[in-house]
C-alpha positions in Angstrom: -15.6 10.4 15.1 -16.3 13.9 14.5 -12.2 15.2 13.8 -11.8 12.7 11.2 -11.7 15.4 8.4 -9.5 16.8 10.0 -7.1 13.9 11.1 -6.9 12.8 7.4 -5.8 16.5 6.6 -3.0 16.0 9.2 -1.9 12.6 9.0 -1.0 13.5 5.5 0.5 16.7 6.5 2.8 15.0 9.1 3.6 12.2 6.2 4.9 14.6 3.9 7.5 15.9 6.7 7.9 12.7 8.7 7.4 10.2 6.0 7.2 6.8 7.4 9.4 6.3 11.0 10.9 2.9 11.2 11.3 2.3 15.0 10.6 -0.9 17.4 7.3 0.6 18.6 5.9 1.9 15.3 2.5 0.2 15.7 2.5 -1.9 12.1 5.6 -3.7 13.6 3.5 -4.2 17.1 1.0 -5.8 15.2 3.9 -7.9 12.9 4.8 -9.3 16.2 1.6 -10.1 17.5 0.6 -12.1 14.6 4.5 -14.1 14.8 3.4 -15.0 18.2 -0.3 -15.9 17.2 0.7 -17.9 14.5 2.4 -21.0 16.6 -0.3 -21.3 18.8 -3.1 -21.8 16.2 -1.4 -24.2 14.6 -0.7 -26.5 17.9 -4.2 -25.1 19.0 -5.7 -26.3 15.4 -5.7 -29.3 13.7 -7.4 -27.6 10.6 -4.8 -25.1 9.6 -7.6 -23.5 7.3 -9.7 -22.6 10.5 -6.7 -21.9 12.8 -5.8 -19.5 9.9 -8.9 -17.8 10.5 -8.7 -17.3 14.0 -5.3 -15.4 13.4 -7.0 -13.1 10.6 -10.3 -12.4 12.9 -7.9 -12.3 16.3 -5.3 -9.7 14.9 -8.0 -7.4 13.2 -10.6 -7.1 15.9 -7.8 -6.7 18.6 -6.3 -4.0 16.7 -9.8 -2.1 16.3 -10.6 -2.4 19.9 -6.9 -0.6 21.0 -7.2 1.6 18.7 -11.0 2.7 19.5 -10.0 2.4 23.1 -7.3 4.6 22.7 -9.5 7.1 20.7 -11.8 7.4 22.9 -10.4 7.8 26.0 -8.4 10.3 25.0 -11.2 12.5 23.4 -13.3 12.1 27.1 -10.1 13.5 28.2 -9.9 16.5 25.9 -11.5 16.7 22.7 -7.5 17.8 21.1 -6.3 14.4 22.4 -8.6 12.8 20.7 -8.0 14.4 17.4 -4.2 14.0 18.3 -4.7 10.0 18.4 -7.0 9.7 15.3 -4.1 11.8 13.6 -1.6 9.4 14.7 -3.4 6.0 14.0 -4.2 7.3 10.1 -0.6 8.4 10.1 0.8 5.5 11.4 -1.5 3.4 8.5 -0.4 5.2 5.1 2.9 6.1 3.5 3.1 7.9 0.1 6.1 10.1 1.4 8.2 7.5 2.3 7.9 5.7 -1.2 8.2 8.8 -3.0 11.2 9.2 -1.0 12.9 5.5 -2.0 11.8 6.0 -5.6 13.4 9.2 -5.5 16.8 7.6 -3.7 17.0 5.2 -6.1 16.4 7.7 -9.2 19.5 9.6 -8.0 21.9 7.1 -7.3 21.2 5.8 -10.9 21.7 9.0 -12.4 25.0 8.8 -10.7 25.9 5.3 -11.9 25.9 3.6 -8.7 23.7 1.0 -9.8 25.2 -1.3 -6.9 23.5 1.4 -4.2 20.3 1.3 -6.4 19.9 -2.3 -6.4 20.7 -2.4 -2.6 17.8 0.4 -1.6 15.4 -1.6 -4.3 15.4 -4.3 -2.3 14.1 -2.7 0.8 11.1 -1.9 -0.8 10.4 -5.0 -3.1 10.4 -8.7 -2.6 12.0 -9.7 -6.2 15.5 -10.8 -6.5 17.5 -7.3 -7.4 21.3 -8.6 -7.4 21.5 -8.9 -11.2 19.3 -6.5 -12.3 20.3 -3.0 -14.5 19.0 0.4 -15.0 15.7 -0.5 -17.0 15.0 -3.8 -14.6 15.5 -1.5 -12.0 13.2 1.7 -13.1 10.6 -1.2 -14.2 10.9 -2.9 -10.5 10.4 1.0 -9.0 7.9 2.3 -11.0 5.9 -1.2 -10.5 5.9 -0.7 -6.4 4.6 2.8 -6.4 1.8 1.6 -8.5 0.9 -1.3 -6.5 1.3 0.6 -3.3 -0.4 3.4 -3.9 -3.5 1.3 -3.1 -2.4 -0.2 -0.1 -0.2 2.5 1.1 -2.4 5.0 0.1 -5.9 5.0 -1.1 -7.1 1.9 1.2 -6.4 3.0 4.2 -7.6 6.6 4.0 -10.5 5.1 2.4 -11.2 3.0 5.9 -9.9 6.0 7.7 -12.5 8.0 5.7 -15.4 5.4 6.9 -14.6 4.8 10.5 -11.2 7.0 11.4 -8.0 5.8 12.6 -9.1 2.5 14.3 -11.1 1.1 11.0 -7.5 2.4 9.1 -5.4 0.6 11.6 -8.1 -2.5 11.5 -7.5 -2.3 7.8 -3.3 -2.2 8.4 -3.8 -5.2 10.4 -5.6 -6.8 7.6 -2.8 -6.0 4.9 0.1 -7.0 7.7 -1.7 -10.1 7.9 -1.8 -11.0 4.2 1.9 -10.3 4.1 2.8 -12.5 6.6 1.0 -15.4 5.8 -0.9 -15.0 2.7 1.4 -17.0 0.6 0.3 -19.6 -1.8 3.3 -22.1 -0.9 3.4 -25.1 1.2 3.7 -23.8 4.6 1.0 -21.0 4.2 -1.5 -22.5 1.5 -4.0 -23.5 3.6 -3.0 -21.7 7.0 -2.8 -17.9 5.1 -5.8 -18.6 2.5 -8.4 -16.4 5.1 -6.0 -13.7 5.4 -5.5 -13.4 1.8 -9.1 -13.6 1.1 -9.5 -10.8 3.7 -6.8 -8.5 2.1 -8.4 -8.6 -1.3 -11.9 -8.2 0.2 -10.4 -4.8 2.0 -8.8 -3.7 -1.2 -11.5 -3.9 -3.6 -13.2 -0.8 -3.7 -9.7 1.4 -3.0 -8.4 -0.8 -6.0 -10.8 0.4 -8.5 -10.8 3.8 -7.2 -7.6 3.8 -7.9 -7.6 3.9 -11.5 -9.5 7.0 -11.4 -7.6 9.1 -9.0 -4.3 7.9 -10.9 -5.8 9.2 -13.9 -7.0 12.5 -12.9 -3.7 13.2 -11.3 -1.9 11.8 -14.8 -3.8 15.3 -16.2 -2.4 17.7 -13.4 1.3 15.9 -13.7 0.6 16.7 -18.0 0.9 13.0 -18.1 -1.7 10.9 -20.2 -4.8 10.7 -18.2 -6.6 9.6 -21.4 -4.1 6.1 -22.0 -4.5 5.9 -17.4 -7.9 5.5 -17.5 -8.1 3.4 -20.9 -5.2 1.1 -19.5 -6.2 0.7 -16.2 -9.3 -0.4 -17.4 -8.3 -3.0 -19.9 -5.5 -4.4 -18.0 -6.6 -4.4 -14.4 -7.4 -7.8 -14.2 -4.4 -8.9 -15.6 -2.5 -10.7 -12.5 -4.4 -13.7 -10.2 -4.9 -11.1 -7.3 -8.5 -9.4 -8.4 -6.6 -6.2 -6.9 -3.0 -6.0 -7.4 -2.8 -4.7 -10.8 -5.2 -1.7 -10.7 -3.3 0.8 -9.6 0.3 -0.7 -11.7 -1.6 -0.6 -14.8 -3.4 2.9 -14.3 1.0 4.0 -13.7 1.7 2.6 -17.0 -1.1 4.1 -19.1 0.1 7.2 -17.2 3.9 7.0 -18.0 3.3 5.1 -21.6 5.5 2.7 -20.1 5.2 -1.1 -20.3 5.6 -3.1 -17.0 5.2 -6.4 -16.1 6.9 -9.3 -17.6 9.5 -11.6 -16.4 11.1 -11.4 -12.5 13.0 -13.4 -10.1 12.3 -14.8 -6.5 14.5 -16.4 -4.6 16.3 -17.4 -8.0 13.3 -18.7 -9.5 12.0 -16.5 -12.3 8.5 -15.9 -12.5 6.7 -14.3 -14.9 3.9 -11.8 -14.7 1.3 -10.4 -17.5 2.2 -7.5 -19.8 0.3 -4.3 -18.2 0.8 -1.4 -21.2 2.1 -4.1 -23.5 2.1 -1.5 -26.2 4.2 1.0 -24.5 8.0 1.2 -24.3 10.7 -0.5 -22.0 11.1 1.6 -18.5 13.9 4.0 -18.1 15.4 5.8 -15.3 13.9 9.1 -16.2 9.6 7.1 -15.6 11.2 7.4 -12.1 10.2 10.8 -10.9 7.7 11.1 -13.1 5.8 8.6 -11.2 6.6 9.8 -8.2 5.0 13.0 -9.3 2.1 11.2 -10.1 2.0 9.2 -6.6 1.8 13.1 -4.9 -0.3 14.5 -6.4 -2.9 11.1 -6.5 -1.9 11.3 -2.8 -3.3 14.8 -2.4 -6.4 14.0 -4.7 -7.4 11.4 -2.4 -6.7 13.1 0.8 -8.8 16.4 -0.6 -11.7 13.9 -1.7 -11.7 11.5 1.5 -11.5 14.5 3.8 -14.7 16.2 2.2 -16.2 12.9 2.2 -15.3 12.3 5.8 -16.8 15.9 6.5 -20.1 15.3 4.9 -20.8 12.2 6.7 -20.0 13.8 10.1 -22.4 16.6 9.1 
């Protein structure tokens, strides 16, 4: 797709005014609702939940490529604008930096205000931990940890796919990530049946995961953060979590901030605890809060700058 330099450009654009849209046709939802309705059928149509789990995975991701390619190209036979206009859309529809920066920022105010209630309430919208009894540092600790995490899979991954094959490979990729969250779970119900889809997700994620850490540190020097302490904790801690991925982009935020994260949470009232990333550093406060949303824009631009030139050299 020759526009895709310039549909990355966009897509961010739009984000930064539009931010994420939550309505019934947003197509991540589509695709949440797809695999709901896959997921009985497998299992009746599988005795092996292992392989019936595969079939969702493979199902959901190549269907999701095809539309989207479909709708890409169809509407770039009809005009070469509509074609840019839907490769906008799909990458647009796959990332969203502005809408975190946006909660974190929510959340940062209403504790600066003492409503620690509100807080706790728009917390929980964006992470799956228990957030009823937690205070001002459990909270900024709980923040701070989800931009980290997600600015790999909200961010770098999927303009990494977009960057590679355009908004059908960065939808293919959201499908892949919707997936994982739906059924990746290591508990009774999903062990076997969501293994694939896990597998899958880190698979997708390992390159963006480790590019992660040097984005995060270069924009640590613009933001007059410690790019030095991103990079150097990043590195020695990025492995510290069972997910070969999920802890790249946390642990490049603490060396960042000088901030210690990790440690002991709850989920559905059972506490669980997680490594020590920055071990060395200090407790989270409010005030880490918009400094790491700084840090997530301006990554966030870094990567859109680097992907687009990328993108543009491989069209040439």
């Amino acid at each position: 797709m020759t526009t895709t330099h310039y549909a990355i450009i966009l897509a961010w654009a739009l984000d930064q005014f539009f931010k994420d849209p939550v309505f019934f046709l947003h197509p991540v939802r589509i695709i949440g609702r797809f695999i709901a309705a896959q997921e009985n059928a497998y299992r009746k149509m599988f005795s092996n939940e292992f392989v019936g789990g595969i079939f969702l995975s493979v199902m959901t991701v190549s269907s999701v490529w095809l539309v989207s390619f479909s709708v890409c190209l169809a509407a770039g036979r009809a005009h070469p604008a509509l074609g840019l206009a839907a490769n906008t859309a799909l990458i647009f529809f796959s990332i969203s930096p502005s809408a975190l920066a946006a909660e974190g920022t929510r959340i940062f105010n209403l504790l600066s205000e003492g409503r620690e209630g509100e807080a706790r309430k728009v917390l929980s919208m964006i992470v799956g931990r228990d957030t009823e009894n937690l205070g001002p540092v459990e909270i900024s600790r709980a923040c701070v940890e989800t931009i980290g995490e997600n600015s790999v899979d909200g961010l770098i991954s999927p303009l990494f796919f977009a960057m590679l094959g355009g908004g059908p490979l960065a939808m293919a990729y959201r499908a892949v990530n919707t997936c994982d969250s739906m059924v990746g779970y290591r508990n009774e119900r999903y062990e076997k049946f969501g293994k694939f889809s896990a597998r899958l997700d880190d698979a997708a994620n390992f390159v963006p995961a480790r590019l992660s850490i040097l984005f995060i540190s270069v924009a640590a020097f613009f933001c007059r953060l410690n790019a030095f302490e991103a990079l150097k904790t990043g590195m020695r801690d990025r492995l510290k979590h069972p997910s070969p991925n999920s802890a790249h982009g946390e642990a490049a935020f603490a060396g960042a901030l000088g901030v210690r994260l990790g440690g002991r949470s709850h989920y559905g009232g059972a506490a669980k605890e997680k490594p020590l990333l920055g071990q060395n550093f200090r407790p989270t406060e409010p005030s880490d809060i918009p400094k790491a949303v700084l840090l997530l824009r301006i990554t966030s631009l870094l990567v859109v700058v680097s992907f687009s030139i990328a993108a543009l050299l491989m069209e040439i």
